[in-house]
LUMKEBA-495453 format. One record per residue (C-alpha): residue number from 0; residue in three letters; chain; x, y, z. Coordinates in steps of 0.1 Angstrom, whole numbers, plus 5000, padded with zeros to 4 digits. Layout:
N
<pt pos="NUM" code="ALA" unit="A" c1="X" c2="Y" c3="Z"/>
...
This chain:
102
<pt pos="0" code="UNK" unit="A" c1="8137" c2="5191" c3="3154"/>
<pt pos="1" code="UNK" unit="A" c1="8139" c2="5155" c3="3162"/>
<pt pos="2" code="UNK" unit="A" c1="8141" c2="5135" c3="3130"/>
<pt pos="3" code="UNK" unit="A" c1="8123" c2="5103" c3="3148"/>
<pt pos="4" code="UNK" unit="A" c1="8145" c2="5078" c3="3126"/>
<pt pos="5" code="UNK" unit="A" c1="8133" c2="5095" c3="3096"/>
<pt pos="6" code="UNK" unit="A" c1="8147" c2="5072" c3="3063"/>
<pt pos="7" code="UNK" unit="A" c1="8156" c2="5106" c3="3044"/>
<pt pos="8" code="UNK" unit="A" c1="8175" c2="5117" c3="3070"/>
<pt pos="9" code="UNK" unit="A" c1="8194" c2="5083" c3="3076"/>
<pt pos="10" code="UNK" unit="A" c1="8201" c2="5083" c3="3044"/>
<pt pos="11" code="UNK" unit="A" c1="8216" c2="5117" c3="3044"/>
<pt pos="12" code="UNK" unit="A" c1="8234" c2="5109" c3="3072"/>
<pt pos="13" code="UNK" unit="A" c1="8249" c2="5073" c3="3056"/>
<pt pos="14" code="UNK" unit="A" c1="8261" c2="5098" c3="3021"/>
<pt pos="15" code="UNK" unit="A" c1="8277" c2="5128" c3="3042"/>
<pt pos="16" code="UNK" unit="A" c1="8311" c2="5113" c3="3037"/>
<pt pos="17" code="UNK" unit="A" c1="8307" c2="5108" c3="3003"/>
<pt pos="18" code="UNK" unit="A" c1="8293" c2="5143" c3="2997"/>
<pt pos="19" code="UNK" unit="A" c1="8319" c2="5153" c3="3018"/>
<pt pos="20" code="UNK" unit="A" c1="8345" c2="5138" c3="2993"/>
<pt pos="21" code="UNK" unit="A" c1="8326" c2="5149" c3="2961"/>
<pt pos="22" code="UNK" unit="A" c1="8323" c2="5186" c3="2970"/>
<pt pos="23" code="UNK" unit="A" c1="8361" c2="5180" c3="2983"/>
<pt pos="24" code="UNK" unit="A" c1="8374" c2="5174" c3="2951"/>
<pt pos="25" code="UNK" unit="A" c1="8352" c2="5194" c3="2933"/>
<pt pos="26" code="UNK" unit="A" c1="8372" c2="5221" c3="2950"/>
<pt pos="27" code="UNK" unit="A" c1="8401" c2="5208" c3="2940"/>
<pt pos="28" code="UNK" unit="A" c1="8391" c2="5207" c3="2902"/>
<pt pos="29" code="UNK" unit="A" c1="8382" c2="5240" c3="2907"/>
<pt pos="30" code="UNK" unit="A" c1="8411" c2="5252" c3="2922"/>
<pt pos="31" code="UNK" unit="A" c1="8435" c2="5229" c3="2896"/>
<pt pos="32" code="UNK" unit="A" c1="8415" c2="5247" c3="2867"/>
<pt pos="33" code="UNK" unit="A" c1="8417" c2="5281" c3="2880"/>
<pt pos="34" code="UNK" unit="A" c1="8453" c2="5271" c3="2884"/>
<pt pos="35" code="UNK" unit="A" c1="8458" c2="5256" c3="2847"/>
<pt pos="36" code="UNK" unit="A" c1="8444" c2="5288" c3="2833"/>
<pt pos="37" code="UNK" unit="A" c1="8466" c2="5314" c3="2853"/>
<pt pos="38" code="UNK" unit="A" c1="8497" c2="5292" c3="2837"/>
<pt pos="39" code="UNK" unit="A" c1="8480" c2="5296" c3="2806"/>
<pt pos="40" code="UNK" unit="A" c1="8478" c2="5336" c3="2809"/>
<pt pos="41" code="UNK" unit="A" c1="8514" c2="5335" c3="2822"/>
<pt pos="42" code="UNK" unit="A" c1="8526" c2="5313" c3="2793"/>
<pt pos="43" code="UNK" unit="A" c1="8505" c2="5337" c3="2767"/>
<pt pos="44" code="UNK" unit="A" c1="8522" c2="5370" c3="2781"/>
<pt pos="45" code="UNK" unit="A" c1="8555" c2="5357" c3="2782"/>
<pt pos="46" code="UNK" unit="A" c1="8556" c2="5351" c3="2748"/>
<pt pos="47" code="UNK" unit="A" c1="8537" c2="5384" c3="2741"/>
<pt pos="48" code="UNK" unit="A" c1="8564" c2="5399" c3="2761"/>
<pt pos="49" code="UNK" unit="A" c1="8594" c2="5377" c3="2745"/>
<pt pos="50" code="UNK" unit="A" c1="8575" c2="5385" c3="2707"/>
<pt pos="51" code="UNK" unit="A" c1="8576" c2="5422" c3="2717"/>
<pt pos="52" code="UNK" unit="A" c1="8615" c2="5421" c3="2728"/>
<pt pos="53" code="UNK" unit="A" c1="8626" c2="5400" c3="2695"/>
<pt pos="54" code="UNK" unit="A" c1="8609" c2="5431" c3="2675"/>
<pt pos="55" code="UNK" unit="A" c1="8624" c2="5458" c3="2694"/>
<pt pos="56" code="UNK" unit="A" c1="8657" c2="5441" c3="2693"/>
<pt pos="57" code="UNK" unit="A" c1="8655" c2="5434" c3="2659"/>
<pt pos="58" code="UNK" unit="A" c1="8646" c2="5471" c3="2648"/>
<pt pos="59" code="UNK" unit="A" c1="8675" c2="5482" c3="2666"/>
<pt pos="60" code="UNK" unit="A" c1="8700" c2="5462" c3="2648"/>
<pt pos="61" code="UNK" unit="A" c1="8683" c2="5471" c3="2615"/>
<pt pos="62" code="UNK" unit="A" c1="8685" c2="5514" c3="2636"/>
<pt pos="63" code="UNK" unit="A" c1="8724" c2="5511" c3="2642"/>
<pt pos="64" code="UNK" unit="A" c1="8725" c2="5496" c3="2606"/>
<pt pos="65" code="UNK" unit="A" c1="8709" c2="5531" c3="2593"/>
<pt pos="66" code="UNK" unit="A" c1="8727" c2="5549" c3="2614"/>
<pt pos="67" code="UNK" unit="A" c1="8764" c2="5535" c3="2603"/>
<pt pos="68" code="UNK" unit="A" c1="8753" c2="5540" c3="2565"/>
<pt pos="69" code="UNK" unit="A" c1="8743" c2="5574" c3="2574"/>
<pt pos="70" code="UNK" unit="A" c1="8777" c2="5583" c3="2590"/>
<pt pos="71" code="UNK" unit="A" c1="8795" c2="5566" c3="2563"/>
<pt pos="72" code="UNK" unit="A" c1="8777" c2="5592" c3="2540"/>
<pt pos="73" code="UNK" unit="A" c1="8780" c2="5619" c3="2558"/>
<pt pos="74" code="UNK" unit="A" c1="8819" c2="5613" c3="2559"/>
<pt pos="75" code="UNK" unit="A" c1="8820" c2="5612" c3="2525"/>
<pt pos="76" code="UNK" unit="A" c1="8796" c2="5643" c3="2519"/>
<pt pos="77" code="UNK" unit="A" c1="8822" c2="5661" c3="2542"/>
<pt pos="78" code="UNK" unit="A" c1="8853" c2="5651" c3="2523"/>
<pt pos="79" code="UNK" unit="A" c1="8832" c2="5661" c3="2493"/>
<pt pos="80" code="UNK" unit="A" c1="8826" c2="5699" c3="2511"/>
<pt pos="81" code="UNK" unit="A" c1="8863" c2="5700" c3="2518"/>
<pt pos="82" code="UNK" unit="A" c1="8873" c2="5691" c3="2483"/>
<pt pos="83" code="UNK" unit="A" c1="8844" c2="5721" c3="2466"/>
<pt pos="84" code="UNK" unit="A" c1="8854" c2="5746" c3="2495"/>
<pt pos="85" code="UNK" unit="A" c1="8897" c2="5743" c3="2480"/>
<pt pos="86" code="UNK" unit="A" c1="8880" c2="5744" c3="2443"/>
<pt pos="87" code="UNK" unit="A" c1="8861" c2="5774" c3="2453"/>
<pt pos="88" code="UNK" unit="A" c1="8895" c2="5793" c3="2474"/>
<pt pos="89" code="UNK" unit="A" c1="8915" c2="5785" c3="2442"/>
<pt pos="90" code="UNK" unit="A" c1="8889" c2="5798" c3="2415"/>
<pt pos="91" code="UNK" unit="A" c1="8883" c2="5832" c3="2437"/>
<pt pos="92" code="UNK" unit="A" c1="8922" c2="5834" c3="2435"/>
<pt pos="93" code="UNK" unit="A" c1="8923" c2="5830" c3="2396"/>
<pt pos="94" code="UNK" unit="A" c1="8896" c2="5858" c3="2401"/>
<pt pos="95" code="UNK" unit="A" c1="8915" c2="5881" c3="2420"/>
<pt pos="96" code="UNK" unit="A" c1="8946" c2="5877" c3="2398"/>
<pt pos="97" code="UNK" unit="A" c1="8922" c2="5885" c3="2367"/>
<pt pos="98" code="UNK" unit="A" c1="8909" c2="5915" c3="2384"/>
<pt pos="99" code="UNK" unit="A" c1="8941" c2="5926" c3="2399"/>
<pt pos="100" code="UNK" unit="A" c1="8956" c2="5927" c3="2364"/>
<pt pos="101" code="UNK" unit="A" c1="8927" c2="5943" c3="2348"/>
């Protein structure tokens, strides 16, 4: 279709570079904002991720805490078995020297 020196289309013609440059950087707007919130994701799950670790760390120092106090007790509960168990051996032997005389 021949335009004939139409004003419209001379006109068009005389802005294509310009539109050509606004719809270039457009792009790149686009593409820098898309861009801007990916870092943003990336920035929020890192510290989600970091957050997450400083708990889990933390609970396991405050785990091995528990567990030392529990083996501390337990040691002591032991020497405490030992100590009822020679009580107990040297009553029954009263008891068998009681019966034996009887």
């Amino acid at each position: 279709m021949a335009n004939f020196g139409a004003p419209a289309h001379q006109a068009a013609m005389a802005n294509l570079g310009g539109m050509m440059m606004v719809a270039g950087g457009a792009m790149c707007l686009a593409r820098g904002v898309s861009d801007a919130l990916d870092a943003v994701a990336e920035a929020r799950y890192q510290r989600r991720y970091h957050d997450a670790f400083d708990a889990a760390s933390t609970h396991a120092r405050e785990l091995e805490n528990v567990a030392r106090v529990a083996v501390e007790l337990i040691a002591e509960l032991e020497a405490e078995v030992a100590g009822l168990r020679t009580a107990c051996a040297q009553r029954q032997a009263v008891i068998n020297n009681l019966v034996g005389r009887a």
